[in-house]
N, C-alpha and C positions, 0 to 999 in steps of 0.2 A: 645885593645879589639874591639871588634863589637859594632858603637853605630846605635841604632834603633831612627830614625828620622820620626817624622810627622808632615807634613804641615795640618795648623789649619785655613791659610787665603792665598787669590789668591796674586801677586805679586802686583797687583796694589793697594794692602791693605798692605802690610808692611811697616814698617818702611823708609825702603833706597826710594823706591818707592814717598812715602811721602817727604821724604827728596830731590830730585830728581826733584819732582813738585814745595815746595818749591821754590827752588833757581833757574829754570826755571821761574816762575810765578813772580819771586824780580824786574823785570824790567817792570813789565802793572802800577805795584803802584810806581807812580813819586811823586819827591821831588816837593817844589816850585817851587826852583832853576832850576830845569832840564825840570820840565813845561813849565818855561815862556821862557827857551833857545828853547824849541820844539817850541813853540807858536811864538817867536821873527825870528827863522828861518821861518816857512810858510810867512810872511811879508816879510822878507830879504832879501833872496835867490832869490825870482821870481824877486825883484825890481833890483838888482844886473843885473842879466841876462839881463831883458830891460834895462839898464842902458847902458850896455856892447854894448848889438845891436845898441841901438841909438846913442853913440860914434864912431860906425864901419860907420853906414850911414849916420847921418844927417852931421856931416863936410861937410863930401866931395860932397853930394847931394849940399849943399847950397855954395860950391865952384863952381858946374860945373852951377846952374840955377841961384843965386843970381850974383853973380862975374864975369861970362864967365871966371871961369881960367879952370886949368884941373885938375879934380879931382886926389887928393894922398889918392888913397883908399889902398895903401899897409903900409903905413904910420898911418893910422886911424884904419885899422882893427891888425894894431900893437900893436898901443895904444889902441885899446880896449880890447885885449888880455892882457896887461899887468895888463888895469884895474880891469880887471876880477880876474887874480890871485891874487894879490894884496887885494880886498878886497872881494873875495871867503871866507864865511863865515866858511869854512867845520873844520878850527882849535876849532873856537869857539863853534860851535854845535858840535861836537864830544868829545870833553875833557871832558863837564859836565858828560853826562850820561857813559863815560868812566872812568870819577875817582869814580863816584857811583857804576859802578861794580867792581871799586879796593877793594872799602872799604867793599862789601859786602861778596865779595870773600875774604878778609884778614879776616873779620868776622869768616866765615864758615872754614876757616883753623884753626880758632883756637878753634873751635866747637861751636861758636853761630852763626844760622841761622836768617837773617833780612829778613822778609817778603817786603819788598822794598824799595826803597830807600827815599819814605817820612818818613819813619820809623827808619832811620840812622840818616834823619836828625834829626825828635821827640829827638832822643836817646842825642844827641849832647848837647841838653836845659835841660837835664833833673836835677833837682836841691833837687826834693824831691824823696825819695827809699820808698815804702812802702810794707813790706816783708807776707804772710802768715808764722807761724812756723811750723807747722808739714810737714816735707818732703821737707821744703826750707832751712830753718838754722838748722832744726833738719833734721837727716837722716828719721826719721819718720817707726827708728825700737822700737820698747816698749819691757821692757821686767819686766813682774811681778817680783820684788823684794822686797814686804811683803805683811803680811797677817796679820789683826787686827780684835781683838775684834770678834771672830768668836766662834760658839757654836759648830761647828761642826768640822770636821777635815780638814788643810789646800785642801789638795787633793782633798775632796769631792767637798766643794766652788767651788775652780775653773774647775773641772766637771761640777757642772751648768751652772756656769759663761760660759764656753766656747761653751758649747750646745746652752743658750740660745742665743749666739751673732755666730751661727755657718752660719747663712743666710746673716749676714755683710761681706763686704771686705775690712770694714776700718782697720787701722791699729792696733789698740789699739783691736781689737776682732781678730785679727791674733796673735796679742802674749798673749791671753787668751787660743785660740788654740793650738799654741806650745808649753805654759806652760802646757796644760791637758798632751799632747804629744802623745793622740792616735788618732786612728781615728773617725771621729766624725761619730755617727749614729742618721741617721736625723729623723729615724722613730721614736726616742724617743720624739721626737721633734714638737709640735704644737699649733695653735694661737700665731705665732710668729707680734708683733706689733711694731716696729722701732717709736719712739718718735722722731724729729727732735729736735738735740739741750738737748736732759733729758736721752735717751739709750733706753733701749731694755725690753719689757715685754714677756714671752713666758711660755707656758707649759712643763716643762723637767719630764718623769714619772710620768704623771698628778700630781706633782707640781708645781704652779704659783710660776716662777722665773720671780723676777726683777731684774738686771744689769743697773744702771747709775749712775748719778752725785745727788747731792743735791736734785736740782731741780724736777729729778722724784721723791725720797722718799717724798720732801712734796706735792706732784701730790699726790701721795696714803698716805698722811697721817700718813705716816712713820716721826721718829724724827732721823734724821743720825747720826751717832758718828763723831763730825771731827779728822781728821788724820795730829799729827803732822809732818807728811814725807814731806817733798819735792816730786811735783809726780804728775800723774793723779790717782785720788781716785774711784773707781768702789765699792760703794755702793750696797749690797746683798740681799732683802729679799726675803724668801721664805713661802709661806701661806702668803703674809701679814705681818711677824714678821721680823723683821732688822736680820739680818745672821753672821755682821763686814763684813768689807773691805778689797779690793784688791791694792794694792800701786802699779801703773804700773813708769816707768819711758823713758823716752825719751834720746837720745843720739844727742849729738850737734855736726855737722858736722866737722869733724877736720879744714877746711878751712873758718869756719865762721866768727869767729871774725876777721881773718885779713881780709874777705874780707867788715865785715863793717867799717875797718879804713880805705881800700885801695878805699871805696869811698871817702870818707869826705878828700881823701888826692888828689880824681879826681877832686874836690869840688862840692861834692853833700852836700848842707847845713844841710840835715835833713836826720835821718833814721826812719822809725814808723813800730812798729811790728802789727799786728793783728793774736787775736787766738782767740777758741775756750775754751781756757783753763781755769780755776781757774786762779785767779789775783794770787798766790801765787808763782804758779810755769812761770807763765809768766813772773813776776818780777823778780823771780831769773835766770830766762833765759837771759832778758832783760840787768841785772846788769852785767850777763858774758859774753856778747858779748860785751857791748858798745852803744848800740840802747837809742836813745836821749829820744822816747817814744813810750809807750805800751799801746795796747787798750786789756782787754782779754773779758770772756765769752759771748761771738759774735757770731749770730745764721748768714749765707750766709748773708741772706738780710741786717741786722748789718754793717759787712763788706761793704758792698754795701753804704750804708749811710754813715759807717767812711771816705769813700773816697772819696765822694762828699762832703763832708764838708773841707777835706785837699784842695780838687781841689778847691774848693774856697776861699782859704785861702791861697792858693802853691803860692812864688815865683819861675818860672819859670815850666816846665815842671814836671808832676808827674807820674811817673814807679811803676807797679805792680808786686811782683814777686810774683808765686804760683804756686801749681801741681795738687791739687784737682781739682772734677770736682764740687766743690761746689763755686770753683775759678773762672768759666768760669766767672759769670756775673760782676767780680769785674775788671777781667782781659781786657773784651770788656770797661769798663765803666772810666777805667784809661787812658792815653793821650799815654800813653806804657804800654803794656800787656808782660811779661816773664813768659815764664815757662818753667818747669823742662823737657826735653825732655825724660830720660832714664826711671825712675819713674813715672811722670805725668801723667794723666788720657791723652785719647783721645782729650775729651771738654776740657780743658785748653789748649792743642796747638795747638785747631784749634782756637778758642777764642784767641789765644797772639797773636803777634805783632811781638817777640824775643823769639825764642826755643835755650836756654841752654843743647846741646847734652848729657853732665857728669856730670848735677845735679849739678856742681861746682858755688857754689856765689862769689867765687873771679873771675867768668869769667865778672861778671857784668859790674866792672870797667875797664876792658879789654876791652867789648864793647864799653863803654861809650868814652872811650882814642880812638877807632878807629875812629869812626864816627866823633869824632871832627878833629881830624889829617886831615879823608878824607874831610869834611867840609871847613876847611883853604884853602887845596887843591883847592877844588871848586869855593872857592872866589878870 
């Protein structure tokens, strides 16, 4: 059939474009290693050269006026060519920043981008993982799968629910959306107020809808019913009066758990999850992956503080992985920043370090394997 196509951004804002500049730009950020061989050549090189010339003249000068012999200037300007090849620096200053663009390009072939090659090497130390869950070991698609303790009719609930979270683009208000499954009309819609961290208050047909967790219902003095499900819980009232809950659930990436054995088999000592979430369902997330430890109901800044506390407590280097853009400041604030390239916000992959092209977390330990390979190389 006919597809009808429209460009939404200029070329130098796409993706590939990005990805482009990238892997151009991997070579201005230098390792140590590739520093001190740039640094040790400007010294080396000039002296080399003098070296070479004053072997070419001063012999033979100091044969023809010290000596009275006759200068062997073909003899001298022999040997100082021989010198010169001989300890011509150009193997050594060229292999470093040559196996850094091996390993950076074996990277990006196997779709993780390293923004340079200090960054390869960070990656090589890296001993502690510490993961965001929604959208990194979760696919971070939701999909309402019950309905508690509600006076009104399932369908209706999640009509408000979905209206009043119809100005978010997080993910857990997109499958409140797909569960309503029509189209949202926003003019029903107003005094919409976003709680960081508690959910969503809004007018839906000049009803006061509330949409969150615990935390807002006792914000408004509400007493919440807990929900023995496994799940994210979306607490309802309407007028003020509790409405029952919405049971959302989260789906765990097919490739997660191997990819948190396939570290601890690269030997990263430690994996540490952080969420947002209720301890409840973090724990059971926690328990089916394998993750050594869990931190949950964590507002950005939270996050931000758990990992200043690991980094002062990390043996060796510590890795952030995450997609949000609530990620950015944990992702800058980590010794390595990862994030999810295909899904991931903007800010988390201009904020990381290491862009994951297919979302995949088993790529991590692929990385981590390259960079030291290239590393060995290097020394």
């Amino acid at each position: 059939g006919v597809l009808k196509i429209k460009t939404s951004k200029e070329f130098g804002e796409s993706t590939v474009s990005k990805i482009l500049d990238l892997v151009e730009n991997a070579s201005s950020r230098k390792s140590k290693s590739e520093d001190f061989i740039s640094r040790f050549a400007r010294i080396y090189t000039p002296a080399v050269c003098y070296a070479a010339l004053a072997l070419a003249i001063l012999p033979p000068l100091v044969q023809m006026l010290g000596m009275g012999l006759a200068p062997a200037w073909e003899t001298w300007i022999y040997r100082a060519l021989t010198f010169l090849v001989a300890s011509c620096p150009c193997a050594l200053v060229i292999s470093i920043p040559l196996s850094f663009f091996a390993g950076i390009g074996g990277a990006s072939r196997a779709g993780v981008l390293v923004k340079g090659s200090n960054y390869l090497e960070t990656l090589s130390q890296v001993k502690t993982v510490v993961f965001d869950k929604t959208g990194t070991l979760t696919q971070g698609v939701f999909e309402v799968n019950g309905i508690h303790h509600n006076e009104i009719e399932d369908a209706k609930l999640v009509e408000y629910a979905a209206l009043a979270e119809s100005a978010s683009s997080h993910p857990i208000s997109k499958s409140l959306q797909r569960a309503y499954g029509k189209e949202i009309d926003r003019s029903r819609v107003s005094d919409i107020q976003e709680i960081s961290g508690n959910g969503v208050i809004a007018k839906v047909d000049g009803v006061e809808v509330a949409a969150g967790n615990d935390k807002l219902m006792h914000r408004l003095g509400i007493e919440p019913i807990p929900c023995h499900s496994v799940g994210t819980i979306i607490h309802m009232a309407l007028n003020g009066e509790y409405a029952g809950h919405i049971v959302i659930s989260d789906v765990v990436k097919p490739h997660a758990k191997e990819a948190i054995a396939a570290l601890k088999q690269a030997g990263v000592g430690k994996t540490v999850m952080l969420t947002g979430d209720i301890r409840r369902v973090a724990d059971h997330v926690a328990e089916e992956l394998g993750v050594d430890e869990v931190h949950s109901e964590l507002l950005p800044a939270d996050k931000v503080a758990q990992v200043e506390r690991l980094l002062s407590n990390a043996d060796g280097k510590l890795a952030f992985v995450g997609d949000g853009i609530n990620d950015a400041p944990v992702l800058s604030r980590s010794d390595i920043g990862i994030a999810m390239g295909a899904m991931g916000s903007d800010a988390a992959i201009e904020a990381a370090d290491v862009v994951l092209m297919d979302d995949d977390p088993l790529k991590i330990s692929k990385a981590i394997r390259i960079s030291r390979k290239c590393l060995r190389i290097v020394y």
